[in-house]
N, C-alpha and C positions, 0 to 999 in steps of 0.2 A: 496529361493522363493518357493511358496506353489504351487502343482502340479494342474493344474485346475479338471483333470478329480475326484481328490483326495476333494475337495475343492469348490462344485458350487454353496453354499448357496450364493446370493447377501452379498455382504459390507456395512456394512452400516457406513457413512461418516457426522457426523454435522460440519457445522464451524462457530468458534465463534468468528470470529474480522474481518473482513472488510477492515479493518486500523488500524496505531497505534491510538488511542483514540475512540475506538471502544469502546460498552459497557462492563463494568469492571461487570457485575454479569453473561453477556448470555455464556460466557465460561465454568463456573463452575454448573449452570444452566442448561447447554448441554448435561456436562459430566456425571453430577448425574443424570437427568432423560432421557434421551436420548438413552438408550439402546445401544451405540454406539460402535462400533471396532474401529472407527478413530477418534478423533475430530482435527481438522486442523485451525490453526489460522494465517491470514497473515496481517501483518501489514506493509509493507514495497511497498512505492511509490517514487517517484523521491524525491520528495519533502525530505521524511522522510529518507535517502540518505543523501540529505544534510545535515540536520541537525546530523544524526549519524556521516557525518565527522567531524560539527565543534566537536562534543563531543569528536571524538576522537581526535582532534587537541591539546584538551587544557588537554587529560590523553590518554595516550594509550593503556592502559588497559578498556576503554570506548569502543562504538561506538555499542552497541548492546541494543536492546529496552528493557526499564530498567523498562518497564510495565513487564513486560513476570515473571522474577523472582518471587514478591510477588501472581503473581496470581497460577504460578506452586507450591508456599506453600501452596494454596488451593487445589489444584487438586491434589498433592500426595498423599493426603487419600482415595481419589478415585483410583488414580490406583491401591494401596493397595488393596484394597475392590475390585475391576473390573479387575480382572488378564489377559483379554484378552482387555481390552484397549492400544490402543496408541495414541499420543500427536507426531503431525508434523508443525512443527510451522517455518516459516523464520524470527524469532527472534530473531536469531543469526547476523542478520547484515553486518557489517562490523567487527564484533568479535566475529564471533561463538564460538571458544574455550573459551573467555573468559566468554560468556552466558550458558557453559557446565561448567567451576569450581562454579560458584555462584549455577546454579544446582542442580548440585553433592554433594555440602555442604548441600544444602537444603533436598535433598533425606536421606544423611547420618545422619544429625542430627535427622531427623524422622524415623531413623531407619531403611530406606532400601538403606545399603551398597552397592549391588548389582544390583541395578537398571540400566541395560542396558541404554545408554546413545549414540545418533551416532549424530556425527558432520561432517557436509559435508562442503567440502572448495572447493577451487577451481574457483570460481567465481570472486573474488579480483584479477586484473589484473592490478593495478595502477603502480606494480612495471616492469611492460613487457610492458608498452606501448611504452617507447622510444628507446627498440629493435626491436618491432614492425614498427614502424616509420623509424627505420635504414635500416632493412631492404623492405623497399619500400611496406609494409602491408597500405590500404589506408582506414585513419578510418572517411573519409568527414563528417559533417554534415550531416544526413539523409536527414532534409528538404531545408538546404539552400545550398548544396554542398561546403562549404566553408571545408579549410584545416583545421586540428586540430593545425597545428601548431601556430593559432593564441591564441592558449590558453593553449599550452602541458605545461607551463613553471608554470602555475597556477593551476594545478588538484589538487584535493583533494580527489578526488576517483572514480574508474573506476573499474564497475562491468560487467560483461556476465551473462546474461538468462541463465541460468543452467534449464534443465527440467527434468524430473521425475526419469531417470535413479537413480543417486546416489542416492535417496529417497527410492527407491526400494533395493537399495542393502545393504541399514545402514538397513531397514525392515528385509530385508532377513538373515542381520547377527544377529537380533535378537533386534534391538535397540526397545524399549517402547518408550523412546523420542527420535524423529529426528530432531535434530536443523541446519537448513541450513542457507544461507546469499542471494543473490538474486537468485531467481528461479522464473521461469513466474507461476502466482499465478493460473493459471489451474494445474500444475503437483503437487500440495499441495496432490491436489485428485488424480491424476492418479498414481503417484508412490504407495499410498498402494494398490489398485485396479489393478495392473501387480503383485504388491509382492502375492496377493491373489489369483490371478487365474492365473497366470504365461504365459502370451500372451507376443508374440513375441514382440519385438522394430518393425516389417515392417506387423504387423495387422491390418494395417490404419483404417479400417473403427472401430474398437473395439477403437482402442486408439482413435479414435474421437470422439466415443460415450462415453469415459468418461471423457474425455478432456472439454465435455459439460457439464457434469456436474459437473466437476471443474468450470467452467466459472460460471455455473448458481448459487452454493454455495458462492464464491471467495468474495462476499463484502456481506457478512452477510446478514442482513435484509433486505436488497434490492429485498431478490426473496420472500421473507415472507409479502408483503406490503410495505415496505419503499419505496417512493419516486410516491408511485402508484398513477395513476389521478383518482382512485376513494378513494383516503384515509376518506373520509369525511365517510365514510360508514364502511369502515376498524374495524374489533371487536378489541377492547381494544386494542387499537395501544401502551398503555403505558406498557403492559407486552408482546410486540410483542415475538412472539417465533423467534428461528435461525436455517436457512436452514435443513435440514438432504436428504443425496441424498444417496437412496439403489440401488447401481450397481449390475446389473446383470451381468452373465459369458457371454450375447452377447452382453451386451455395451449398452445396456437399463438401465435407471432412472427411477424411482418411485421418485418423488421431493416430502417432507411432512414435517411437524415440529413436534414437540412434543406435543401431546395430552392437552386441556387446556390449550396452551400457545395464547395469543393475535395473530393478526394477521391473514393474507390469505395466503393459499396455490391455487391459482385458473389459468386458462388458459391465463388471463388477466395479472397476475404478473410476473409470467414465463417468457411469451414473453417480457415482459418490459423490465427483466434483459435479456434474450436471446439476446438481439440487442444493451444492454447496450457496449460502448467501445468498438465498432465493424468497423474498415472498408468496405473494401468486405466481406460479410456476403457468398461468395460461397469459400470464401479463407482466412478463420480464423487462423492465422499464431501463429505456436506457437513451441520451440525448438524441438519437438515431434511429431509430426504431424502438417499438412495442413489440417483443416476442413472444409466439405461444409455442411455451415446454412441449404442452400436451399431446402434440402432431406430431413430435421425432421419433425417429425410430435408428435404431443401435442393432449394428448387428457386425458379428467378431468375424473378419476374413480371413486373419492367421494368426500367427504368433505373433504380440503384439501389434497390433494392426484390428482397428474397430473404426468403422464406417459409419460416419452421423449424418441424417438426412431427414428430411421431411418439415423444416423448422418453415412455423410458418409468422408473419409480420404486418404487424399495424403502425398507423404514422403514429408516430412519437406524442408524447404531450407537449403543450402550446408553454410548458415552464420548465427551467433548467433546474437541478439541484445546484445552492448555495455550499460549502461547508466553511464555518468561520470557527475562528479560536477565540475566546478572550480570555482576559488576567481573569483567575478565579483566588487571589491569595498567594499563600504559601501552605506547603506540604510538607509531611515527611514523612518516614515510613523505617521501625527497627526491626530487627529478629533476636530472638535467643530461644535457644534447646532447650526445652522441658522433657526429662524420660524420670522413670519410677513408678509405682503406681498412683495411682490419681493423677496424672499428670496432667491430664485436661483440665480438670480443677486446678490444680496449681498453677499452671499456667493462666488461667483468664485471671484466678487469683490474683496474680501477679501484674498484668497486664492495670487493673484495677488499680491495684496497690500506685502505680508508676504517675496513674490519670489523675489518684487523689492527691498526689505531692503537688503536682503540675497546680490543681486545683487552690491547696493549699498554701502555695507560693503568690497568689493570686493570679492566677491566668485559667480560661476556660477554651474550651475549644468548638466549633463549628461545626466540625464533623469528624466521628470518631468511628474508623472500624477496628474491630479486634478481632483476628483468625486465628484456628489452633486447626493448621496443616498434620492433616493425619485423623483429626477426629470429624473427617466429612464435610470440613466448614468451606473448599473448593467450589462447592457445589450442593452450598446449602438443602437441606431438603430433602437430597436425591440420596445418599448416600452416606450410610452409617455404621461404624465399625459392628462386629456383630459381639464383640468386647470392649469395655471401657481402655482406650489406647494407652499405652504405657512408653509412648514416647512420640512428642508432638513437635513443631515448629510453631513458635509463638508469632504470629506478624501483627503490629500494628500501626496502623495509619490516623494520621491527624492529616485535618485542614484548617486553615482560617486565615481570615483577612491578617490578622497581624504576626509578624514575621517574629516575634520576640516572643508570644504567645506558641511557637510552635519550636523555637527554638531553645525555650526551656524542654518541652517537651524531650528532646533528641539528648537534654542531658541525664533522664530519669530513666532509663533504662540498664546502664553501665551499673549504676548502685543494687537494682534488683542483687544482683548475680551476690554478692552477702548479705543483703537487706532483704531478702525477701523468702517465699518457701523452699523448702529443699529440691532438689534434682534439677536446679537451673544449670544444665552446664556449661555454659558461659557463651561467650560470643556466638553466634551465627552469621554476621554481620561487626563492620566497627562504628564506632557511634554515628544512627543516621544525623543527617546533612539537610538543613532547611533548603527547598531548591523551587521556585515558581509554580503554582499550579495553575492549570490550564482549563478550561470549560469550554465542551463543543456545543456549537450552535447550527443545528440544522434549516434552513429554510428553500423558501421556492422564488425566485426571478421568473416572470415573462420571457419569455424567449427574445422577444424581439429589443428588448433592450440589453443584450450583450453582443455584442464584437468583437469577432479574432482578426489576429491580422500574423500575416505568415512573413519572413524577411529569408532568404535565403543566399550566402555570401559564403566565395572562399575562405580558406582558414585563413588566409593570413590577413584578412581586413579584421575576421574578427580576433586576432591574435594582439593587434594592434591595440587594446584595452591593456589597463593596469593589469597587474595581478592581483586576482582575487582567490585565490590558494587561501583556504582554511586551514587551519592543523584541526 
């Protein structure tokens, strides 16, 4: 770890993915014009969780985002070239090691055998939960207090929030790339931002002023203009640039993008993302700190260029956030065009008509929604045409334990389009696909019983592994 009094130029931090299906050019994009010492990419949400377990279900040498690879054979020429960059990414999954051999091959084939490489583990808890359970560890539902036991027998994966520590320490042993598995997607930033100025784990109010600007980076183009209620005005939204947040040694941001790139950097977008996926905004909860919103202060220095300061921090809670998956069944989900008048009617109509064959063939289902896109059903409640719609998107969704029950289902929808009322015009979709469904399970662990552990190796030791290449 770098001595601060040694060390007090700001960091400077872009990140380039938001999510897995983030844009595939603003990484590489980042790295190359961005002047940067970090670039940080996070892709990982409950959702994307799920899906890394079916992946790893069906190979187990899967389960790590199988984006990441091809775009690190981009950006190896940059680090090459940029010898004081690093690349910290939760990429790794559910299979960091196995996202550190594909890599390691990818470094060594271009030449740099020696490409420091740190893999943080420790977060994967799927195999300690039924000791945890034994012994009287209580992992409730967050929101509905209900036992885990109604669903221990069906996990498919179970991660802890891991926070910036280990991040710091794979930095500190010298790793160029840090590939972790779940970590709460502020400490993406904060762990190189302690490897750089070397502040304490109980600095509260420093680790919350960059813990803020982890938050404010953490979904990409969201602090650069995306999603802003002034987009209409937004410069060249289609080459938006991605976040870059210059940490200073008191825990002050400088929030800017890269010169020439689309988008705003302004007081307006900041706070958008600032309050974005926030509960109590005076108690920003995070494995690392306790942040309070309420003390910062935002003020615009130039064209894009806003200065965040004042963040102030409490020690963290004595429990880690859990997030697990399990089996919940099978799903599926069709579409077809309904336009005409009545359309809305005709379309649930129809929707109906599809559930009573399903019925009538003997099968029932668990849980059934039916949408009519266009007549407010987005956003039940809020929003309603101020005419009856005359042309909808019909979507429905089935769930249930059995797979035959829902794959009758996926064939009752095709017959609508002459079997059913007029204006169906035809496909929106080809016949949905029975496909696993998945059920998140939120709970709390004790702190003190999880453990990381950091390994950090040239590429070519970890190159040395099978291939683990997904298509």
């Amino acid at each position: 770890m770098t001595d601060a009094r040694t060390n007090s130029r700001p960091i400077r931090i872009g990140n380039g993915a938001g999510f897995w299906g983030d844009s595939l050019d603003a990484p590489f994009d980042l790295a190359r014009d961005g002047r940067l010492d970090v670039l940080t990419l996070e892709y990982l949400a409950e959702l994307t969780l799920a899906i890394l377990s079916h992946l790893r279900s069906k190979n187990p040498n899967a389960g790590y985002v199988t984006d990441f690879p091809p775009l690190f054979d981009r950006l190896a020429p940059i680090l090459a070239d940029q010898a004081g960059l690093k690349i910290v990414t939760n990429a790794g999954g559910l299979n960091t090691a196995a996202c550190a051999a594909v890599c390691g091959r990818i470094a060594v084939n271009g030449g740099a055998d020696d490409l420091p490489i740190g893999v943080v583990t420790g977060d994967d808890v799927l195999d300690r939960v039924a000791s945890w359970r034994g012994d009287g560890v209580s992992l409730d539902h967050m929101e509905t207090g209900e036992s885990i036991d109604r669903v221990a027998d069906r996990l498919v994966c179970a991660n802890v929030y891991l926070g910036a520590r280990p991040i710091a320490e794979a930095l500190g042993k010298g790793a160029r790339l840090a590939l972790t598995g779940r970590v709460a997607d502020a400490s993406l930033t904060l762990g190189p931002v302690v490897d750089r100025f070397g502040w304490g784990w109980d600095d509260w109010n420093r680790l919350a002023g960059a813990s803020v600007a982890g938050h404010l980076v953490e979904c990409g183009a969201q602090a650069t203009g995306g999603l802003w209620e002034g987009w209409s005005d937004m410069p060249d939204p289609a080459g938006v640039g991605y976040p870059v947040a210059e940490v200073s040694v008191d825990g002050s941001t400088l929030l800017t993008k890269v010169e020439g790139t689309g988008g705003l950097v302004s007081r307006s977008t900041v706070t958008e993302q600032l309050l974005y996926e926030i509960g109590d905004p005076s108690c920003y909860r995070t494995p690392d700190v306790d942040v309070d919103f309420t003390t910062i202060d935002l003020e615009e220095l130039g064209a894009d260029r806003v200065r965040i300061s004042g963040a102030s921090g409490r020690k963290p809670s004595d429990f880690l956030k859990l997030a697990a998956v399990y089996r919940d069944g099978w799903t599926a989900t069709g579409m077809l065009a309904v336009v005409g008048r009545d359309a809305e009617r005709k379309a649930r109509f129809a929707a109906n008509l599809a559930l009573e064959r399903v019925n009538r063939a003997g099968f029932m289902h668990e849980q059934i929604l039916i949408e009519c896109i266009g007549a407010g059903d987005v956003v039940p409640g809020v929003f309603r045409p101020e005419k009856p719609a005359e042309e909808v998107l019909l979507r429905v969704t089935v769930r249930d334990p059995s797979r035959v029950a829902v794959e009758r289902f996926c064939r009752e929808l095709a017959p609508l389009i002459t079997s059913g009322p007029p204006g169906i015009a035809g496909y929106a979709t080809g016949r949905p696909t029975a496909r696993p469904a998945f059920g998140y399970w939120p709970a709390l662990v004790p702190r003190e019983l999880v453990d990381f552990h950091v390994e950090v190796r040239p590429s070519r030791d970890w190159a040395g592994g099978e291939d683990h290449h997904v298509d």
